[in-house]
NUROKOL-200550 format. One record per residue (C-alpha): x, y, z. Coordinates in pm, 1 decimal. Layout:
residues N
[dodren [X Y Z]]
...
end
This chain:
residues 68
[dodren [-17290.4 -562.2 -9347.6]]
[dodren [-17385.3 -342.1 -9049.1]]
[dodren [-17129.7 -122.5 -8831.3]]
[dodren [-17005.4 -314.5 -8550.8]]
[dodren [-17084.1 -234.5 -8177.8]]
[dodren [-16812.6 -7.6 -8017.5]]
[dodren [-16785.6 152.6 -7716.5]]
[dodren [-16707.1 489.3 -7671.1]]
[dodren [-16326.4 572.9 -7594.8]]
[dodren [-16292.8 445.7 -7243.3]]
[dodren [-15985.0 751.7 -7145.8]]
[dodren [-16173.0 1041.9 -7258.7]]
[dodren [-16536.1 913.5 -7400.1]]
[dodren [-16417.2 971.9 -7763.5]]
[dodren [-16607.3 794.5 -8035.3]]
[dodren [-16435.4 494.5 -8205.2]]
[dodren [-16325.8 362.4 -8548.9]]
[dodren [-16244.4 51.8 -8726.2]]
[dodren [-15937.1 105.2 -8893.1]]
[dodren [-15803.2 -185.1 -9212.8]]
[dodren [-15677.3 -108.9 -9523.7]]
[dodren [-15916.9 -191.0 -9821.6]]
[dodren [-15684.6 -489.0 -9923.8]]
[dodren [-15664.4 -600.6 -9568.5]]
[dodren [-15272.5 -626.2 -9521.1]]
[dodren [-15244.1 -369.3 -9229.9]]
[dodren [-15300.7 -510.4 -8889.6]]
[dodren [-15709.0 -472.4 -8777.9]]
[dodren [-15728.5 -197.6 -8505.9]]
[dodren [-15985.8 -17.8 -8312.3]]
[dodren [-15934.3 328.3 -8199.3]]
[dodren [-16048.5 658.5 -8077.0]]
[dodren [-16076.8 965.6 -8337.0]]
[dodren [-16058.8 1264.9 -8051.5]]
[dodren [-15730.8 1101.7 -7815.7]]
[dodren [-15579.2 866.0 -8095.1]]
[dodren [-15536.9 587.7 -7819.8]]
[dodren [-15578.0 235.1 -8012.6]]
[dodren [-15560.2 -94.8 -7958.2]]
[dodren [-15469.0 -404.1 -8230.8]]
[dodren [-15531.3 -778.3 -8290.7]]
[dodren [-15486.2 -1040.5 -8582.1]]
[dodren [-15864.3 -1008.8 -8637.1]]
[dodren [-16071.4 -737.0 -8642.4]]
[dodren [-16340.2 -948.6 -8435.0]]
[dodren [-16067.2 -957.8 -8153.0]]
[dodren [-15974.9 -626.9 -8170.4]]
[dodren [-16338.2 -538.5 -8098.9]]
[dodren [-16375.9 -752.6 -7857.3]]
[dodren [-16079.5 -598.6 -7702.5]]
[dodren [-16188.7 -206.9 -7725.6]]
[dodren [-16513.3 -325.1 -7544.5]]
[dodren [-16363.6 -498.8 -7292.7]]
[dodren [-16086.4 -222.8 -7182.0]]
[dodren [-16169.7 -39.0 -6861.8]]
[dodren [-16025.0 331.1 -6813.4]]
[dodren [-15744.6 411.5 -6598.4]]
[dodren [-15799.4 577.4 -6254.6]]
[dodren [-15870.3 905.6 -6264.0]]
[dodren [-15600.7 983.2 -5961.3]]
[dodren [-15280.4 841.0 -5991.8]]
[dodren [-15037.9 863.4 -5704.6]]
[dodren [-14753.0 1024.6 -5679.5]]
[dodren [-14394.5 939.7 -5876.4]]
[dodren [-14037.2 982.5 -5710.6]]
[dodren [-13859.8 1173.1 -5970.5]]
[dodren [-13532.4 1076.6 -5934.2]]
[dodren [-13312.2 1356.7 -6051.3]]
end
């Protein structure tokens, strides 16, 4: 079975991984190895399909009212 097809990290361009344990009880989960952000389905195929569909944030954000 070939590698799936995963985009690179879209946050910091980070490559990404497949992560499920080898008797497939933890949850399937895509993430990046250099920021550690991840995402999780209830199949691997969705969680894919999820990493390659996730846009980045914006690279400004505005300004928050700390309240303090």
């Amino acid at each position: 079975m070939s590698a799936p097809f995963l985009l690179p990290c879209p946050f910091c361009g980070g490559k990404a991984y497949t992560d499920r344990s080898a008797d497939c009880t933890a949850t399937p989960s895509v993430g990046c190895e250099d920021c550690g952000t991840h995402n999780v389905a209830e199949t691997m195929g969705e969680a894919i399909i999820k990493w390659n569909a996730r846009t980045s944030r914006p690279k400004t954000f505005p300004e928050r009212n700390n309240h303090e």
